[in-house]
N, CA, C and O atoms as a GROMACS GRO file, in nm:
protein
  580
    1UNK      N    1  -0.875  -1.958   4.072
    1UNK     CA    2  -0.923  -1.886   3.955
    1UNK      C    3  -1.059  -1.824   3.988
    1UNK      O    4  -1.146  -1.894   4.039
    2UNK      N    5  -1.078  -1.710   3.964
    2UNK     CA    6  -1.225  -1.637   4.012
    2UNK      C    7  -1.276  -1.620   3.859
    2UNK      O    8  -1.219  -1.627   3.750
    3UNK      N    9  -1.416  -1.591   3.900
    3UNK     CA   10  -1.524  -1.636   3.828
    3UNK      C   11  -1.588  -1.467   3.788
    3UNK      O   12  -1.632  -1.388   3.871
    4UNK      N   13  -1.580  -1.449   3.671
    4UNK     CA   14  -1.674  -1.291   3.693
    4UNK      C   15  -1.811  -1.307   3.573
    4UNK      O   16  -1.802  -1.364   3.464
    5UNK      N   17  -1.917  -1.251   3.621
    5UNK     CA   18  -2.024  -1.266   3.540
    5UNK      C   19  -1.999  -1.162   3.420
    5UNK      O   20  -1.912  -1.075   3.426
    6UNK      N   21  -2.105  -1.184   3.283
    6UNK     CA   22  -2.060  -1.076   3.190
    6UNK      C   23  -2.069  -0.907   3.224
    6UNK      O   24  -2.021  -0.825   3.147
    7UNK      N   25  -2.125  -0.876   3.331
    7UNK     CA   26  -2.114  -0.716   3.344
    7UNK      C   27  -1.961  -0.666   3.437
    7UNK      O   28  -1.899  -0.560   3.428
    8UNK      N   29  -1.937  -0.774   3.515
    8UNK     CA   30  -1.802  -0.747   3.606
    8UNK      C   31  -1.701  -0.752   3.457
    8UNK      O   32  -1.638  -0.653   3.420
    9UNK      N   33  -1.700  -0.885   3.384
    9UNK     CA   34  -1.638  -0.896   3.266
    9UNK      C   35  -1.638  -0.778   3.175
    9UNK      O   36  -1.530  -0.752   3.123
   10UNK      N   37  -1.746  -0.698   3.145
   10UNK     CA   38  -1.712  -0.602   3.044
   10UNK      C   39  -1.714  -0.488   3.095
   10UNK      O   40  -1.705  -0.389   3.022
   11UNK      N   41  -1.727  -0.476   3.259
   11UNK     CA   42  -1.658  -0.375   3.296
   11UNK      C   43  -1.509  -0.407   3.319
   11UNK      O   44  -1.433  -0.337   3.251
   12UNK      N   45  -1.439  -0.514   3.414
   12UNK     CA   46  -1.312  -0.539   3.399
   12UNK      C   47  -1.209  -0.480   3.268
   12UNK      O   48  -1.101  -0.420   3.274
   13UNK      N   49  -1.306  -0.534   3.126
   13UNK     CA   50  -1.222  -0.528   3.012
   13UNK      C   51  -1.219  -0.408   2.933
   13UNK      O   52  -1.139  -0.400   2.840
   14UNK      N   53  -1.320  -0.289   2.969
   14UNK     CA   54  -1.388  -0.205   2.872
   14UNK      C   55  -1.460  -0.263   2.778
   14UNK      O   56  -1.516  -0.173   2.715
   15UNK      N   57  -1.489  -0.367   2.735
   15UNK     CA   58  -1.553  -0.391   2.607
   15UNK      C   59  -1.721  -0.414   2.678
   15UNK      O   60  -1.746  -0.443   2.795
   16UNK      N   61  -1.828  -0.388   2.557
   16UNK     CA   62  -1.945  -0.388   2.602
   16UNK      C   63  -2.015  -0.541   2.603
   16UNK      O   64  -1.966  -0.635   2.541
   17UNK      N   65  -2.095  -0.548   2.656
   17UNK     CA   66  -2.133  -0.650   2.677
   17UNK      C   67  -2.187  -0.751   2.503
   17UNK      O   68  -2.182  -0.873   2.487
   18UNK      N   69  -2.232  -0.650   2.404
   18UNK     CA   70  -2.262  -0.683   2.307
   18UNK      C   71  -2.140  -0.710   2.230
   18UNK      O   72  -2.162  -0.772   2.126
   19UNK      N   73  -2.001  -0.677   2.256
   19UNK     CA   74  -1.901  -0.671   2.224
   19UNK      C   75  -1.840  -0.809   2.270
   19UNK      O   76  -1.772  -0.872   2.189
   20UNK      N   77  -1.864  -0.868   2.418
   20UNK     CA   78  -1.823  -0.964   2.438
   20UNK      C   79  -1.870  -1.101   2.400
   20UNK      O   80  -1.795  -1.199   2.394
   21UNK      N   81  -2.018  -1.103   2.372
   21UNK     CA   82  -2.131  -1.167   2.318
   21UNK      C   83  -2.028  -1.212   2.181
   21UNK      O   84  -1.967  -1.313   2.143
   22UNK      N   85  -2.048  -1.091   2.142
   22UNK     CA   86  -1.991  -1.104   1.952
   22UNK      C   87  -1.798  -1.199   1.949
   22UNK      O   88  -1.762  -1.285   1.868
   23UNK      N   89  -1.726  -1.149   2.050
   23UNK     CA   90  -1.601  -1.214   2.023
   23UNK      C   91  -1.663  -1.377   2.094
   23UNK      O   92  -1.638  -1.490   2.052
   24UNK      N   93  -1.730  -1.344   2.188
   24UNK     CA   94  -1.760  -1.521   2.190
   24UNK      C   95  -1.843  -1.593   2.028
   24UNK      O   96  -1.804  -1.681   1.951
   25UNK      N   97  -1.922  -1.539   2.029
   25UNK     CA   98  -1.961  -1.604   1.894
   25UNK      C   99  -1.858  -1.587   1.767
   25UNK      O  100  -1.846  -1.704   1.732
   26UNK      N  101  -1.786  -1.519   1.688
   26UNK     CA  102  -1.740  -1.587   1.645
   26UNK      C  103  -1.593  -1.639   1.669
   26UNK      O  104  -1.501  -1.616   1.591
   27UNK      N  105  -1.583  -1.702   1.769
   27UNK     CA  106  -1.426  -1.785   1.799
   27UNK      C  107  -1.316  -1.719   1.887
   27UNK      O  108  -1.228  -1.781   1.948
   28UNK      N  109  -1.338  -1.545   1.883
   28UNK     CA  110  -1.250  -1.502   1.932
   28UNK      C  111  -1.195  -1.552   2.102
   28UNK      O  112  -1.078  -1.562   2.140
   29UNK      N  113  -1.296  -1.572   2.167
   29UNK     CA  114  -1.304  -1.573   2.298
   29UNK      C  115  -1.345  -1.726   2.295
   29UNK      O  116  -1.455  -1.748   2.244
   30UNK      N  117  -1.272  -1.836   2.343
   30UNK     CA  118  -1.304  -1.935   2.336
   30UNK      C  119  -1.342  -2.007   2.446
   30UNK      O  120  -1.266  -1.969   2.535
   31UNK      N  121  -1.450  -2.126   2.510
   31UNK     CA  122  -1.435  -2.151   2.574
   31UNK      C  123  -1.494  -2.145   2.772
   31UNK      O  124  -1.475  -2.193   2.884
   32UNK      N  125  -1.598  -2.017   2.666
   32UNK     CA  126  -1.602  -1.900   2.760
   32UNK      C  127  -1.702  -2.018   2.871
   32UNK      O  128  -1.805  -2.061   2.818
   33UNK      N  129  -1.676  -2.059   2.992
   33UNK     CA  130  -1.793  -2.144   3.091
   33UNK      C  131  -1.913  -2.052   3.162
   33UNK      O  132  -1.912  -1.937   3.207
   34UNK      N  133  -2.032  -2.168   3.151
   34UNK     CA  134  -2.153  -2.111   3.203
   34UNK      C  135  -2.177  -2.189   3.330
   34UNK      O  136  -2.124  -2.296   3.359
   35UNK      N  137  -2.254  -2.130   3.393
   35UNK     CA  138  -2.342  -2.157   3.521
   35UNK      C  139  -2.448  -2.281   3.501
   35UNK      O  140  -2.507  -2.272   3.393
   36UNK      N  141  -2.481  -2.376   3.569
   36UNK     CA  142  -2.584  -2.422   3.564
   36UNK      C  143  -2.697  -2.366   3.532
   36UNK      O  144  -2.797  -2.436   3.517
   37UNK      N  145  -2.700  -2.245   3.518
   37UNK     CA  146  -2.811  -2.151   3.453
   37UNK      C  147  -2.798  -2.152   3.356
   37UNK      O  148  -2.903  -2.141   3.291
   38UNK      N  149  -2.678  -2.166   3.282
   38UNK     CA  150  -2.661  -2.143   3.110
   38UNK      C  151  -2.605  -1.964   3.135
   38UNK      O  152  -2.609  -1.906   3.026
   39UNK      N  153  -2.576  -1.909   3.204
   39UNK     CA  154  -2.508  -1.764   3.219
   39UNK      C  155  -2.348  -1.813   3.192
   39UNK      O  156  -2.299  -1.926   3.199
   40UNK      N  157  -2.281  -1.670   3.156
   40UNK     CA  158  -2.159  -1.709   3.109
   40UNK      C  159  -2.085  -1.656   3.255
   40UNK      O  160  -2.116  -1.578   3.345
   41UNK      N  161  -1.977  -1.740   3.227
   41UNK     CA  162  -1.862  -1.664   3.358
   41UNK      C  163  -1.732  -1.661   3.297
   41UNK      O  164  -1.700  -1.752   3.220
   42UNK      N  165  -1.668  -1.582   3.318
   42UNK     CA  166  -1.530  -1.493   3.271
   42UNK      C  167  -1.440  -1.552   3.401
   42UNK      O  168  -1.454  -1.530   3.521
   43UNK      N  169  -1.358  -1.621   3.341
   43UNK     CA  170  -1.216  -1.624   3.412
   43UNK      C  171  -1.107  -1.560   3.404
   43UNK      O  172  -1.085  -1.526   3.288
   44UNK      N  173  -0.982  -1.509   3.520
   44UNK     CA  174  -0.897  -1.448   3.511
   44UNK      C  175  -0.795  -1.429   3.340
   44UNK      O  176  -0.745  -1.328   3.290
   45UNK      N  177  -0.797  -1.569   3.294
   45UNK     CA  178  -0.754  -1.638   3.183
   45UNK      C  179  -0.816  -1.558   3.056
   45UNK      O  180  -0.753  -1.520   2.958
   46UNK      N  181  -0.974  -1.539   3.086
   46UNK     CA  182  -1.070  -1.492   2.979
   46UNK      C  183  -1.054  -1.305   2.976
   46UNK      O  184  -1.081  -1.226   2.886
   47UNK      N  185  -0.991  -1.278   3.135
   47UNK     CA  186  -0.991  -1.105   3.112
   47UNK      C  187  -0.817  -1.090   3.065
   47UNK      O  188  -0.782  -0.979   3.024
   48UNK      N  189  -0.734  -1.177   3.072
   48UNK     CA  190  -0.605  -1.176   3.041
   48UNK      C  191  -0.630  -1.170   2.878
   48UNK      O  192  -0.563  -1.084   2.821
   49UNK      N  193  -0.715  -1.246   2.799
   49UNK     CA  194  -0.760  -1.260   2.664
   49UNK      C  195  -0.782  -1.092   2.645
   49UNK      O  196  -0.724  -1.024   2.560
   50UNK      N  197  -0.853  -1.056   2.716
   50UNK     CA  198  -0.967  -0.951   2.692
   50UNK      C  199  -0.886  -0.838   2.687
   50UNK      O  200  -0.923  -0.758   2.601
   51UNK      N  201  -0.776  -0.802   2.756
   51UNK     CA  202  -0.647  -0.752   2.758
   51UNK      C  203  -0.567  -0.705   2.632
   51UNK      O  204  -0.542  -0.599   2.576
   52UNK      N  205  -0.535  -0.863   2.615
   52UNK     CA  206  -0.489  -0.840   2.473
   52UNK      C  207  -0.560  -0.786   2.386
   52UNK      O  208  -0.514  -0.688   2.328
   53UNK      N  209  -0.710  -0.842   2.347
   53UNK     CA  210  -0.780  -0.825   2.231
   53UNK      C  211  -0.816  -0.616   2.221
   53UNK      O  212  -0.845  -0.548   2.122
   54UNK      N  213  -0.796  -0.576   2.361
   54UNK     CA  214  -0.800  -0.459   2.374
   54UNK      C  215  -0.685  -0.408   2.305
   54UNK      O  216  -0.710  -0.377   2.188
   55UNK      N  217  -0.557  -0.388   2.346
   55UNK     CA  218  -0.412  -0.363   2.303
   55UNK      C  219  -0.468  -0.355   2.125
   55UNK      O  220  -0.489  -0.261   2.049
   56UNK      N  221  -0.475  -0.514   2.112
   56UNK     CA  222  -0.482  -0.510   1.958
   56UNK      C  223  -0.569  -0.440   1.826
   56UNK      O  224  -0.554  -0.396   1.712
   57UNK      N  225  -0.667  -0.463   1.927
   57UNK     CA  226  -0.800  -0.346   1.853
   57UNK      C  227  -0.770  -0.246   1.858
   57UNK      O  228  -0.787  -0.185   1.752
   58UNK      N  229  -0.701  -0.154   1.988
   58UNK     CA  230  -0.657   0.006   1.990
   58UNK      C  231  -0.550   0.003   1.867
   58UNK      O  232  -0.534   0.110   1.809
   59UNK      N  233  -0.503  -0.069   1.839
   59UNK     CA  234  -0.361  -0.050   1.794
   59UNK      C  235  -0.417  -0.067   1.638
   59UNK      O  236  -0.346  -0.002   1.562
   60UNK      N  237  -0.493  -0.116   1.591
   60UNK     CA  238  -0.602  -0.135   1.469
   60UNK      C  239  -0.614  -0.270   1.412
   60UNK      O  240  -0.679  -0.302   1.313
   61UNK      N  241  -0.520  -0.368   1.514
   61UNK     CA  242  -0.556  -0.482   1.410
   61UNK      C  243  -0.688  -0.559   1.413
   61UNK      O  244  -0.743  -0.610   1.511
   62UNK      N  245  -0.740  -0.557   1.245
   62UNK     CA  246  -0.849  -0.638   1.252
   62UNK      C  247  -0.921  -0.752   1.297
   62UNK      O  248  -0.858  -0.834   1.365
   63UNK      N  249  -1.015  -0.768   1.277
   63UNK     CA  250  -1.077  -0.868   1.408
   63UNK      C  251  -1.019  -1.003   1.306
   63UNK      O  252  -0.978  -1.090   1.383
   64UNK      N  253  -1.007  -1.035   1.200
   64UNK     CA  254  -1.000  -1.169   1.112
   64UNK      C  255  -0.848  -1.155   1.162
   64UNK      O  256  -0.810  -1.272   1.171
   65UNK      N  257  -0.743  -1.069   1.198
   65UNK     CA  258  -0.637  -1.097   1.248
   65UNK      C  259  -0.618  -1.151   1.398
   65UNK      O  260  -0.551  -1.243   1.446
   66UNK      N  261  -0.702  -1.059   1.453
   66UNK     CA  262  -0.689  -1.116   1.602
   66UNK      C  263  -0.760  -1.252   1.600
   66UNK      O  264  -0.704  -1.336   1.672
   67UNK      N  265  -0.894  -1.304   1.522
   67UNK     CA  266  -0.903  -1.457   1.577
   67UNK      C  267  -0.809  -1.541   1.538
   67UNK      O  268  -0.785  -1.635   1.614
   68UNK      N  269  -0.749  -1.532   1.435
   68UNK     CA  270  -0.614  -1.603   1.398
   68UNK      C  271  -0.508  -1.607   1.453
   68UNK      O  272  -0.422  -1.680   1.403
   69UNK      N  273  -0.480  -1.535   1.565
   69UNK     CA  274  -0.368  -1.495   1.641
   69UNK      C  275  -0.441  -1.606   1.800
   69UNK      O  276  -0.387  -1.701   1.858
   70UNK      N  277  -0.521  -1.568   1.816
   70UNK     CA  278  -0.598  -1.658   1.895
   70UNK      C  279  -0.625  -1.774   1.887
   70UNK      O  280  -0.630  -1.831   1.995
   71UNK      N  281  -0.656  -1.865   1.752
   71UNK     CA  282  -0.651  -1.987   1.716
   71UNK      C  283  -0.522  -2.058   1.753
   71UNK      O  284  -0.500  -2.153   1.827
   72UNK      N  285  -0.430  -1.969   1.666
   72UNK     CA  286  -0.286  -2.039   1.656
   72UNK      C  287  -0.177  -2.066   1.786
   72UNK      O  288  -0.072  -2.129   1.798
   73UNK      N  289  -0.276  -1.965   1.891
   73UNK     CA  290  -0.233  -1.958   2.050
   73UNK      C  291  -0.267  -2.067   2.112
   73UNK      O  292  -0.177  -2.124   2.174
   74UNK      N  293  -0.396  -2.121   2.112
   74UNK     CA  294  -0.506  -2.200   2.104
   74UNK      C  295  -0.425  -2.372   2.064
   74UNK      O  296  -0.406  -2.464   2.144
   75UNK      N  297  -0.391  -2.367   1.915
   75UNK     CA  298  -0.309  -2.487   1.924
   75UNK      C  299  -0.181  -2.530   1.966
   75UNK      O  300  -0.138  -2.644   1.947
   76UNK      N  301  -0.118  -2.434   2.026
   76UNK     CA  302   0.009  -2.445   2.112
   76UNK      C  303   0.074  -2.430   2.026
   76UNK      O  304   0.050  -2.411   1.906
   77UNK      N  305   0.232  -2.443   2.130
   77UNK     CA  306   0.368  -2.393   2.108
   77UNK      C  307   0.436  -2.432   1.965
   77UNK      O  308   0.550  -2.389   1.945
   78UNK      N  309   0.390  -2.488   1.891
   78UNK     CA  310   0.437  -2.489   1.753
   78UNK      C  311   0.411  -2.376   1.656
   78UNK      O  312   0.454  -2.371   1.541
   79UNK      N  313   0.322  -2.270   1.725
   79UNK     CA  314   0.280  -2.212   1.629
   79UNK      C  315   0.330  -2.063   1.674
   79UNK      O  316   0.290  -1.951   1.642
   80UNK      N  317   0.434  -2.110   1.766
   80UNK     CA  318   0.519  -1.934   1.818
   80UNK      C  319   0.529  -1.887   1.693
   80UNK      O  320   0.450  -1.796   1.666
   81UNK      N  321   0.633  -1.936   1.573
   81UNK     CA  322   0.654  -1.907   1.462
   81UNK      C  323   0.564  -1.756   1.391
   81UNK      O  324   0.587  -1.636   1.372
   82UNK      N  325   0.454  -1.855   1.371
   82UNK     CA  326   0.357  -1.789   1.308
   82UNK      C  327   0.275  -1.694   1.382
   82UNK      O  328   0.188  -1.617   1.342
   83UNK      N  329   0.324  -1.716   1.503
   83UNK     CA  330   0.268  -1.571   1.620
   83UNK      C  331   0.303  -1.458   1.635
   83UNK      O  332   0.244  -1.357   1.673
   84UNK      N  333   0.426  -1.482   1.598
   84UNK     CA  334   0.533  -1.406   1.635
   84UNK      C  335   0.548  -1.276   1.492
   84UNK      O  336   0.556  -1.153   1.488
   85UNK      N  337   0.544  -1.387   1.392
   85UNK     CA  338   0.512  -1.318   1.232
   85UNK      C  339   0.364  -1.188   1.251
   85UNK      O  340   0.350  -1.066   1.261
   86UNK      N  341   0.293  -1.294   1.248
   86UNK     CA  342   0.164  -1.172   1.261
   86UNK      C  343   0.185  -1.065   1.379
   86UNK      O  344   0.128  -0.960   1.348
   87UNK      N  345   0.237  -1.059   1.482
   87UNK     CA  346   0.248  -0.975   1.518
   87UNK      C  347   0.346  -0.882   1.492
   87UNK      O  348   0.324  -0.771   1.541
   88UNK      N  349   0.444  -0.895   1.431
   88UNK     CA  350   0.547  -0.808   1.434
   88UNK      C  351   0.499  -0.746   1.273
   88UNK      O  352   0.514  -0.627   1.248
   89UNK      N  353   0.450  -0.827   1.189
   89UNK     CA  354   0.345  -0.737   1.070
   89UNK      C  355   0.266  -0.620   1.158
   89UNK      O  356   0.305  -0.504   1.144
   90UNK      N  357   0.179  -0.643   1.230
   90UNK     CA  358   0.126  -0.578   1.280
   90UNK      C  359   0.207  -0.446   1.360
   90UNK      O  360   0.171  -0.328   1.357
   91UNK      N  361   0.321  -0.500   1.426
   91UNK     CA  362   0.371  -0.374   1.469
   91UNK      C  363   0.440  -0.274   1.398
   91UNK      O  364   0.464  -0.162   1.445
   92UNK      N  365   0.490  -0.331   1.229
   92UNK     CA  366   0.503  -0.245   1.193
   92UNK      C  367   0.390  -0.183   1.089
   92UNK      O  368   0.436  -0.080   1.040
   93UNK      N  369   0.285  -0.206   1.049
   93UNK     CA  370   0.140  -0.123   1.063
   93UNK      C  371   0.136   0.013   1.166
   93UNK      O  372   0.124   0.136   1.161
   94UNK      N  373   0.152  -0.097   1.262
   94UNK     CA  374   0.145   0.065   1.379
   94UNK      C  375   0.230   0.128   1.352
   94UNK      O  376   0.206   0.239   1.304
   95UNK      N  377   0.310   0.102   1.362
   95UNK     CA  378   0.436   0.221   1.314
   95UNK      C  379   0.453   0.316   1.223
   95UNK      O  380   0.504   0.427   1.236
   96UNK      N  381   0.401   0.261   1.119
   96UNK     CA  382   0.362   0.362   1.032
   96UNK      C  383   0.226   0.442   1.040
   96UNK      O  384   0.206   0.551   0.985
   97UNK      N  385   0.154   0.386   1.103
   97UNK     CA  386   0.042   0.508   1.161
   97UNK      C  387   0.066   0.599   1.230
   97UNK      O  388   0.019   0.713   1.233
   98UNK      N  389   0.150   0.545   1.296
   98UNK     CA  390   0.246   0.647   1.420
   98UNK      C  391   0.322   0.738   1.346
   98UNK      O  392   0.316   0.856   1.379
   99UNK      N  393   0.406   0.699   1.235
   99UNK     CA  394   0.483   0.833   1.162
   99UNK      C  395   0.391   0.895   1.093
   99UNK      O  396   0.421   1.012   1.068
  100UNK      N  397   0.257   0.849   1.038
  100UNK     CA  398   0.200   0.937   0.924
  100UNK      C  399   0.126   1.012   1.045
  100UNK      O  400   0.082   1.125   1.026
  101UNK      N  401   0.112   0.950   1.167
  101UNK     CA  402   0.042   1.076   1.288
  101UNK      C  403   0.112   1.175   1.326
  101UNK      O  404   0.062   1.281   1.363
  102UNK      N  405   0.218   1.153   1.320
  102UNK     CA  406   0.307   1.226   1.378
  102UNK      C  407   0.346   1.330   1.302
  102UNK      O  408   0.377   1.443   1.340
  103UNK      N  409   0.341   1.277   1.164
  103UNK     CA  410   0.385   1.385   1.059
  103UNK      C  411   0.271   1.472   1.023
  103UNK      O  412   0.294   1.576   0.962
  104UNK      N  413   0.181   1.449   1.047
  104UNK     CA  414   0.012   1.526   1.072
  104UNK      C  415  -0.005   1.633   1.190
  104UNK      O  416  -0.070   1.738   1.194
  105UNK      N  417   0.091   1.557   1.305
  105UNK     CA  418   0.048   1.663   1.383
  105UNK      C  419   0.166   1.742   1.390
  105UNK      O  420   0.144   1.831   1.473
  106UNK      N  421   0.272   1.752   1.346
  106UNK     CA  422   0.393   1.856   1.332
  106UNK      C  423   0.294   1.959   1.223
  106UNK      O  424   0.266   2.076   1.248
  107UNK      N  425   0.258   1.895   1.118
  107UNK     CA  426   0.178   2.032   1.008
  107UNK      C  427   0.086   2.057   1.081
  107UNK      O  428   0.114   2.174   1.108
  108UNK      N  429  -0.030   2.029   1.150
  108UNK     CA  430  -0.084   2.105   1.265
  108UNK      C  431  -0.030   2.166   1.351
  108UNK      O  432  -0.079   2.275   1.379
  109UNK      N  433   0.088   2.123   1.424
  109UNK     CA  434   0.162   2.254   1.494
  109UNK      C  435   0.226   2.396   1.415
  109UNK      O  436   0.239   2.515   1.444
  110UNK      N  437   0.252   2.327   1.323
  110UNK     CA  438   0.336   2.473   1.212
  110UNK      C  439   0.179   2.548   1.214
  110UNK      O  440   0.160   2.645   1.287
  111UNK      N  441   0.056   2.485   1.116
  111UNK     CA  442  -0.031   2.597   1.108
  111UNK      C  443  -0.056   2.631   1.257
  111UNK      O  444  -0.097   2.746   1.252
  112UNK      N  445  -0.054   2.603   1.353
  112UNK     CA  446  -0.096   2.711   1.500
  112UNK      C  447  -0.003   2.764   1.525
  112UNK      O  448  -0.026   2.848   1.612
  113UNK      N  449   0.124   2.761   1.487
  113UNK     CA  450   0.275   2.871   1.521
  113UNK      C  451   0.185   2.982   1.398
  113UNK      O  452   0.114   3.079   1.424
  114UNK      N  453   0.214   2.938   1.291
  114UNK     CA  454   0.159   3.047   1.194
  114UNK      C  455   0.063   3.148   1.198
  114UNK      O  456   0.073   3.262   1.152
  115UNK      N  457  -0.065   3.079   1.278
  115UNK     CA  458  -0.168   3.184   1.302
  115UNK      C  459  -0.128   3.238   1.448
  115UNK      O  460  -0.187   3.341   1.477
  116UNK      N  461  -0.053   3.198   1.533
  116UNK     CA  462  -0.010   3.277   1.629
  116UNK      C  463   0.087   3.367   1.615
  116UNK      O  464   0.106   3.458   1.696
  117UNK      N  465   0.147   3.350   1.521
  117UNK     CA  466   0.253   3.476   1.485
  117UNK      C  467   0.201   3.620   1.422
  117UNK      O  468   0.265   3.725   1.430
  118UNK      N  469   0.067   3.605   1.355
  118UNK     CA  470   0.008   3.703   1.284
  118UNK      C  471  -0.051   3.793   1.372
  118UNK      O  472  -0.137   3.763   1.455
  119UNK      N  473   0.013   3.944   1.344
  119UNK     CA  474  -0.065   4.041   1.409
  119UNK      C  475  -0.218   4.026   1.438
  119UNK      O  476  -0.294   3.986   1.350
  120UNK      N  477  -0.267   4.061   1.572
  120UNK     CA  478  -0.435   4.077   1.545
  120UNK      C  479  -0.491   4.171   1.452
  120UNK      O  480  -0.445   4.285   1.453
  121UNK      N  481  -0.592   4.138   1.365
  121UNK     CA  482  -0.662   4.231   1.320
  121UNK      C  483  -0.684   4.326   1.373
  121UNK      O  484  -0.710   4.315   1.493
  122UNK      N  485  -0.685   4.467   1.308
  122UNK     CA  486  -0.678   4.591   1.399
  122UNK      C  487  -0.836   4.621   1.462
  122UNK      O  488  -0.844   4.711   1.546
  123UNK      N  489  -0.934   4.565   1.432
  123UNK     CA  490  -1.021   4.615   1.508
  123UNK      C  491  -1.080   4.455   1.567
  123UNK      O  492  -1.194   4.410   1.556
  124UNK      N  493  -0.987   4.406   1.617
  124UNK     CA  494  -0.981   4.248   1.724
  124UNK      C  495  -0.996   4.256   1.863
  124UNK      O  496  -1.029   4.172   1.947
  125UNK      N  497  -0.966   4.378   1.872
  125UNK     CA  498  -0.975   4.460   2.046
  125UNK      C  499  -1.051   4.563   2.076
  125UNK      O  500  -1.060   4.602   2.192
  126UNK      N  501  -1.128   4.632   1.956
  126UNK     CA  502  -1.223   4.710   1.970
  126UNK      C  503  -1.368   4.650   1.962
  126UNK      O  504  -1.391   4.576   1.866
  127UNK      N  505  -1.482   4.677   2.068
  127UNK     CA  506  -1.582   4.594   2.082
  127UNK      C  507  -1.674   4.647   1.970
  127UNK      O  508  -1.683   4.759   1.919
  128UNK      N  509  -1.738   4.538   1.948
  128UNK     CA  510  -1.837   4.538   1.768
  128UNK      C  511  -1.899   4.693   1.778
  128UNK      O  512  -1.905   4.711   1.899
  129UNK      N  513  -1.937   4.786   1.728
  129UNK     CA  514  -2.061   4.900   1.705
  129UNK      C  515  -2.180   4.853   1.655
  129UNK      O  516  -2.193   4.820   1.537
  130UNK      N  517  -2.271   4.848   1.741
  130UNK     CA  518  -2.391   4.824   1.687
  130UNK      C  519  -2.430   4.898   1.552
  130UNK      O  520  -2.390   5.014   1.559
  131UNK      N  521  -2.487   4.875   1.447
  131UNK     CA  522  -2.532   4.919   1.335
  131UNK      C  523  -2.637   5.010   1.350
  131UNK      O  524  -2.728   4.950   1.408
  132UNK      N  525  -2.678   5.158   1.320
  132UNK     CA  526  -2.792   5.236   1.386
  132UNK      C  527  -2.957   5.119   1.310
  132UNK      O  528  -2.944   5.047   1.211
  133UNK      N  529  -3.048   5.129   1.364
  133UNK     CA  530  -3.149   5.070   1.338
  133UNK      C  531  -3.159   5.106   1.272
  133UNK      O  532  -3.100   5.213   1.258
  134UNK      N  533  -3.272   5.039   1.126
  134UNK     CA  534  -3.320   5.123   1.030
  134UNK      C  535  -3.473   5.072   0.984
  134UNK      O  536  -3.497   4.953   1.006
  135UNK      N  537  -3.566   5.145   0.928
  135UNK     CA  538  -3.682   5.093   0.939
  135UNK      C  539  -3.696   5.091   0.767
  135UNK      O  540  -3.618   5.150   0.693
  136UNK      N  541  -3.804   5.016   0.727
  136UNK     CA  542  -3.829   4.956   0.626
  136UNK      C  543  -3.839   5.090   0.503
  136UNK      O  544  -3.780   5.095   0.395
  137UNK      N  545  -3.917   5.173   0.550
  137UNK     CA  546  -3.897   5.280   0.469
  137UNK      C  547  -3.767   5.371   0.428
  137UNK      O  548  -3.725   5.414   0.321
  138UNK      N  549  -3.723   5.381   0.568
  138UNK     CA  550  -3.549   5.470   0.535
  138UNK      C  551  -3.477   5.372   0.491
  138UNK      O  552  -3.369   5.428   0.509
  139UNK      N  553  -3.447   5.261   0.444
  139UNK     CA  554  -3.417   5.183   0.377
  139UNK      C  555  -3.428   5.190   0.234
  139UNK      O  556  -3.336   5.202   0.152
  140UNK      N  557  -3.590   5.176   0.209
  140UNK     CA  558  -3.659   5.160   0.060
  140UNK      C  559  -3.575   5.307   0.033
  140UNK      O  560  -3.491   5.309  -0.057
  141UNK      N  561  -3.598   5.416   0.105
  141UNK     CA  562  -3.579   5.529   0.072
  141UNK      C  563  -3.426   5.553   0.016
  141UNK      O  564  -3.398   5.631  -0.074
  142UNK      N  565  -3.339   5.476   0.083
  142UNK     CA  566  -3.212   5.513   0.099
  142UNK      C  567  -3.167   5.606   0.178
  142UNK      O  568  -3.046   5.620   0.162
  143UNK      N  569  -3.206   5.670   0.249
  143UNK     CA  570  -3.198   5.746   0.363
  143UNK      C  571  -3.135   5.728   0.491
  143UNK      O  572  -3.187   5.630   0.544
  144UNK      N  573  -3.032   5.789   0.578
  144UNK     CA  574  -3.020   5.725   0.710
  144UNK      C  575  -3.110   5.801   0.791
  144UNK      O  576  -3.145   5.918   0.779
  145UNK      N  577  -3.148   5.698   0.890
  145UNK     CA  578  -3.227   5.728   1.027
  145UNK      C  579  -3.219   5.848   1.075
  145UNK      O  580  -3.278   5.877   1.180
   0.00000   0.00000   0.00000
């Protein structure tokens, strides 16, 4: 089993170091062993955690879900049951984020078919005309230059 300090650790995992701090304090990350220094060290076991907790956070489940999913891992195999439940709640969460995304980005594709179908404005290809200058008086005056 190899040993990684917290910067190999929250580079390994993507998560930031203040990020890993925080799932150790409250419960998420359990366990986590220190150095005779009192420094923390990350085991293969702890970036396999870190893994998951990634998956689950991308995917949106909340952190009061993931330490509970972690606890109940935590007290062993009796609690497949209830592992198994919360996650498959969870997958279908995602799922429906996934259709209401999906159905978001089809009406974003229709409006870019739509504005690509529309003729260019007729003067879209002719370069701007500068406006002739005008000075404060032929102005007041109403006058052109």
């Amino acid at each position: 089993m190899s040993g990684y300090g917290p910067s190999e650790a929250a580079r390994r995992s993507g998560f930031s170091l203040d990020t890993l701090r925080y799932y150790e304090k409250i419960g998420l990350l359990g366990g986590i062993g220190r150095t005779s220094g009192g420094r923390r060290v990350f085991t293969d076991d702890d970036l396999g955690w870190l893994v998951l907790f990634r998956c689950l956070r991308d995917t949106g489940m909340p952190i009061a879900e993931m330490t509970r999913y972690a606890e109940l891992a935590r007290e062993g195999g009796h609690t497949t049951g209830e592992r198994l439940a919360l996650l498959q709640g969870h997958a279908e969460r995602a799922e429906e984020q996934m259709r209401l995304l999906q159905r978001q980005y089809d009406h974003l594709r229709e409006k870019i078919r739509f504005y690509e179908r529309l003729p260019p404005p007729p003067d879209a290809t002719a370069p701007p005309t500068p406006a002739p200058p005008t000075t404060a008086l032929s102005a007041a005056a109403g006058a052109a230059p």
